[in-house]
C-alpha positions as CSV (number, residue, x, y, z in Angstrom):
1,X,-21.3,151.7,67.7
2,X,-19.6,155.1,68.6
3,X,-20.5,155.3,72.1
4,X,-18.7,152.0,72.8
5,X,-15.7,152.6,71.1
6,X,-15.7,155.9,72.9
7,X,-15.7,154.1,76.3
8,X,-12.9,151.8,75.4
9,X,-11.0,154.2,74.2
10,X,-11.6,156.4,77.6
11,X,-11.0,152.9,79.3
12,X,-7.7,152.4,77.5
13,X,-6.4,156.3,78.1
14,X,-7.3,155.9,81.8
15,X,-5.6,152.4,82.0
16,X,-2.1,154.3,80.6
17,X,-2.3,156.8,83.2
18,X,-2.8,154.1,86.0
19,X,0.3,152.3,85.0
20,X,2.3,155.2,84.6
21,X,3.0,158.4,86.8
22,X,0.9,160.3,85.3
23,X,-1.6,159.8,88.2
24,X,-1.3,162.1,91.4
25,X,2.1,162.6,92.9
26,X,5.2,160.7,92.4
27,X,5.2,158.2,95.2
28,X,8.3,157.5,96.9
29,X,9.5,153.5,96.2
30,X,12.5,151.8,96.9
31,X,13.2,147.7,96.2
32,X,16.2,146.3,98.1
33,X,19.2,148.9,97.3
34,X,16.8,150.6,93.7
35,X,15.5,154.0,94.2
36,X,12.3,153.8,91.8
37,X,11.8,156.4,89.5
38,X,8.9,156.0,87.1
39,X,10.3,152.5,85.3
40,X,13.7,152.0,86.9
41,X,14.3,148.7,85.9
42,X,15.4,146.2,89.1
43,X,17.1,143.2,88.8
44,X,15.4,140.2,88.9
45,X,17.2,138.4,91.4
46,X,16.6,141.9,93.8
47,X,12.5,141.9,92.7
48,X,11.7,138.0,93.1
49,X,14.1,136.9,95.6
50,X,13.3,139.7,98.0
51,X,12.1,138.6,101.6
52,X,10.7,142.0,101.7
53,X,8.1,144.2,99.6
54,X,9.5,147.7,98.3
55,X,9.6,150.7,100.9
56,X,6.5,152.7,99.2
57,X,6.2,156.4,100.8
58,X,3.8,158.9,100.3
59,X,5.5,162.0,101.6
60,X,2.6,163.8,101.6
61,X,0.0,161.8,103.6
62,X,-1.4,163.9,106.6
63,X,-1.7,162.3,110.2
64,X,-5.3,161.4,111.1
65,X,-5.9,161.0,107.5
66,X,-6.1,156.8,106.1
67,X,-4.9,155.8,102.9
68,X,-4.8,152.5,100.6
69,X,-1.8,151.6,99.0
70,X,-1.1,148.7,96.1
71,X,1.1,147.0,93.8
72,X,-0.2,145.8,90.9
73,X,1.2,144.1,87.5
74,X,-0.6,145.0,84.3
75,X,1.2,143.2,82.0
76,X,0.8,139.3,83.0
77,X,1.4,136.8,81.3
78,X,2.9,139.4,79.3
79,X,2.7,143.1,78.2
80,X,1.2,142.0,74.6
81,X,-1.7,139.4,75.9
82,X,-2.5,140.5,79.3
83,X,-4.8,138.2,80.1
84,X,-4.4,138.4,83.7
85,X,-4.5,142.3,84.5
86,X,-4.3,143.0,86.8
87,X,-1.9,140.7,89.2
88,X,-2.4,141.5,92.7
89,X,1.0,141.7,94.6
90,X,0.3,143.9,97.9
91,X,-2.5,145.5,99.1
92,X,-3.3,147.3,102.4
93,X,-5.3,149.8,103.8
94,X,-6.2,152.2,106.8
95,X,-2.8,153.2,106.8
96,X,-2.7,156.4,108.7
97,X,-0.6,159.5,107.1
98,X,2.2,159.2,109.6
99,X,2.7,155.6,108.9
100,X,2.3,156.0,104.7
101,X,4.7,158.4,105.5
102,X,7.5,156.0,106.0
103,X,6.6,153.2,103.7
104,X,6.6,150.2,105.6
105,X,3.2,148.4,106.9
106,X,2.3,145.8,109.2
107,X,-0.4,144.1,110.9
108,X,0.2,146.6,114.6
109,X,-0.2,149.4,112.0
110,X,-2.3,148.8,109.0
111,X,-5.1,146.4,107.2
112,X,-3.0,143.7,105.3
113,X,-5.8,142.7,103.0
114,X,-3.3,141.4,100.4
115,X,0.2,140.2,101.5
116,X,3.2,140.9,99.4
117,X,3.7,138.4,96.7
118,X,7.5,139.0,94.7
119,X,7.2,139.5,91.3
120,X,7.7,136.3,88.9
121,X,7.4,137.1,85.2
122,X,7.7,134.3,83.5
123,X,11.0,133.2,81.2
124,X,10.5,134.8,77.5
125,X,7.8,137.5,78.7
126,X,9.7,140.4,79.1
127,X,9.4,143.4,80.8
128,X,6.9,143.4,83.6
129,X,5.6,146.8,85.0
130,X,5.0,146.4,88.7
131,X,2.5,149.7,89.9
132,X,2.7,151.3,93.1
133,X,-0.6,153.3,93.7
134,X,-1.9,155.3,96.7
135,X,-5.2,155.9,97.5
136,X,-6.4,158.4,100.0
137,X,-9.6,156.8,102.2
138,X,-13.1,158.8,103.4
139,X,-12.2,157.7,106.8
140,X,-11.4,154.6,108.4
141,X,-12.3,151.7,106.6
142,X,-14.3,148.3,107.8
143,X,-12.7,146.4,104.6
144,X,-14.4,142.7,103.2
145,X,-12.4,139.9,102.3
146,X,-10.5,140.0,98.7
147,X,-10.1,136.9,96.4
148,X,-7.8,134.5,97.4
149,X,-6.8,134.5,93.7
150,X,-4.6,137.2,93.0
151,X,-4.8,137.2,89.1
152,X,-7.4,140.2,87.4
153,X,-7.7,141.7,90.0
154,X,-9.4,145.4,89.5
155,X,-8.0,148.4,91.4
156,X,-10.0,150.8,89.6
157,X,-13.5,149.0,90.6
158,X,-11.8,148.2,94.3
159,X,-11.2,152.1,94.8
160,X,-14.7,152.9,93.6
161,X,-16.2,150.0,95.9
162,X,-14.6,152.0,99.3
163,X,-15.0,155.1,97.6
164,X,-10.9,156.1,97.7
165,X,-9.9,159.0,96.0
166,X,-6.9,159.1,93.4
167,X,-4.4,157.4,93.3
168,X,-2.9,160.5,95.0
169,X,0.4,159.2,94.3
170,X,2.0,156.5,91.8
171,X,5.4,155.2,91.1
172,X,6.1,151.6,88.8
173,X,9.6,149.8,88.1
174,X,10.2,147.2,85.6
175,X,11.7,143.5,85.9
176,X,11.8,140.4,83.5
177,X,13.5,137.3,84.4
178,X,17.1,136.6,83.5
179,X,20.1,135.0,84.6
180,X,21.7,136.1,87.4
181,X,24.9,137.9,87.6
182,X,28.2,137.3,89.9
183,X,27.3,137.8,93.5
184,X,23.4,137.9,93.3
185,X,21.1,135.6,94.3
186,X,20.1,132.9,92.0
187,X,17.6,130.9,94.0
188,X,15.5,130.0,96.9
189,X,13.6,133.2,98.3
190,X,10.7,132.6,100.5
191,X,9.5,129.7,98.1
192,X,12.9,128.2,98.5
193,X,12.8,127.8,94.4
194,X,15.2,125.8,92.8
195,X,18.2,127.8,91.4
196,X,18.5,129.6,88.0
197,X,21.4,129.9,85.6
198,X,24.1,132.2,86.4
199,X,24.8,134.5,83.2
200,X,28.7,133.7,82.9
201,X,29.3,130.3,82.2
202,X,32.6,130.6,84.7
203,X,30.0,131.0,88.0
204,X,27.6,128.2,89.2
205,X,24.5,129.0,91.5
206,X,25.8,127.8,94.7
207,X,23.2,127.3,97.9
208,X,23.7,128.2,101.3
209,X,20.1,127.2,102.2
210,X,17.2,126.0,100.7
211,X,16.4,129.9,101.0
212,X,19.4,131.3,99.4
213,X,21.6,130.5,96.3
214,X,24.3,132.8,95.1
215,X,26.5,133.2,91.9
216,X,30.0,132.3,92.9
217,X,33.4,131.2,91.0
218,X,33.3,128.6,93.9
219,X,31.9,127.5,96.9
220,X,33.0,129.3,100.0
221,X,34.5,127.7,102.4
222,X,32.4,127.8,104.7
223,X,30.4,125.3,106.5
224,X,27.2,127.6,106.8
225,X,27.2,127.0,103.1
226,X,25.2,123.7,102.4
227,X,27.5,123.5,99.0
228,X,30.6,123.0,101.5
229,X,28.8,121.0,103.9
230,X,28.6,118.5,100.8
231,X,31.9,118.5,99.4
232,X,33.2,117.6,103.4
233,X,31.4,114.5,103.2
């Protein structure tokens, strides 16, 4: 049937532009100490341990004017059967120009509809894209509930629901999980997860707090650390 292989081919071409930066401007994304430039790949232990979401700016956006912004990850469980796209990971909205402006959102300023989730690509998926996408709003928005599940989740049908126009502006970066080099965390985060492995086989994951784990050659000595509160004992 022609027709239908056109639309999943149109489908296909228009998914490759929303998960690239092809779409609108460049938007302006920074994860802990990354500048993001259309797939920058950030460390894992930066991207999933983050207490944090990524700065996301749209230097463009015009006082008075509301905009919706997103992160999204096509490619769970993995880029080859991505039987989840899309994964929800932040999502807000009436966010006025001056505010998108300088990439960080809160409740006093914006509509959290979605809070930020870190990215967690599971071990032997690889490469994750995580999307950043901003839409531009008619006006201010009276928004509805989303799913409490964040997995396929559909920006494209959420933008035509509220009628947003865009994305104006995109941006993605690229993680996989991995080991964790000297110095970088290795566990806890805000899920206070148990540590992973350090990638030289000289460091061990050491914890200060259920919250935070860090490659080390040794303990410090230091009795904030929760390893050196053990080994006084």
């Amino acid at each position: 049937d022609r027709p239908m292989i056109r639309l999943v081919l149109l489908i296909a071409v228009a998914a490759a532009e929303l998960y690239s930066c092809d779409d609108g401007d460049n938007a302006t994304v920074s994860f802990g100490a990354y500048a993001v430039e259309c797939g920058t790949t950030v460390p894992y232990s930066t991207a999933h341990y983050s207490s944090e979401p990524p700065v996301i700016k749209y230097d463009a956006g015009s006082d008075g004017t509301y905009y919706t912004v997103a992160m999204i990850d096509p490619d769970a469980p993995s880029a080859t059967d991505p039987t989840y796209r899309e994964v929800r990971h932040y999502l807000v909205g009436n966010v006025d120009g001056s505010v998108v402006r300088g990439g960080r959102f809160d409740a006093t300023t914006s509509t959290i509809l979605s809070d930020f989730v870190n990215p967690a690509p599971p071990e032997d998926t690889g490469a994750h894209r995580y999307v950043e996408l901003v839409y531009e709003q008619p006006r201010l928005l009276e928004f509805g509930t989303v799913d409490d599940s964040i997995l396929n989740f559909n920006i494209t049908a959420f933008a035509d629901q509220y009628e947003l126009r865009g994305p104006v502006a995109s941006n993605f970066f690229k993680t996989q999980y991995e080991c964790s080099d000297e110095y970088a965390q290795c566990g806890g985060g805000a899920s206070a997860e148990a540590p992973i492995d350090c990638c030289d086989s000289d460091l061990a994951c050491y914890k200060q707090s259920k919250y935070y784990y860090q490659c080390l050659a040794a303990c410090p000595s230091d009795r904030r650390w929760a390893c050196d509160r053990a080994m006084a004992k």
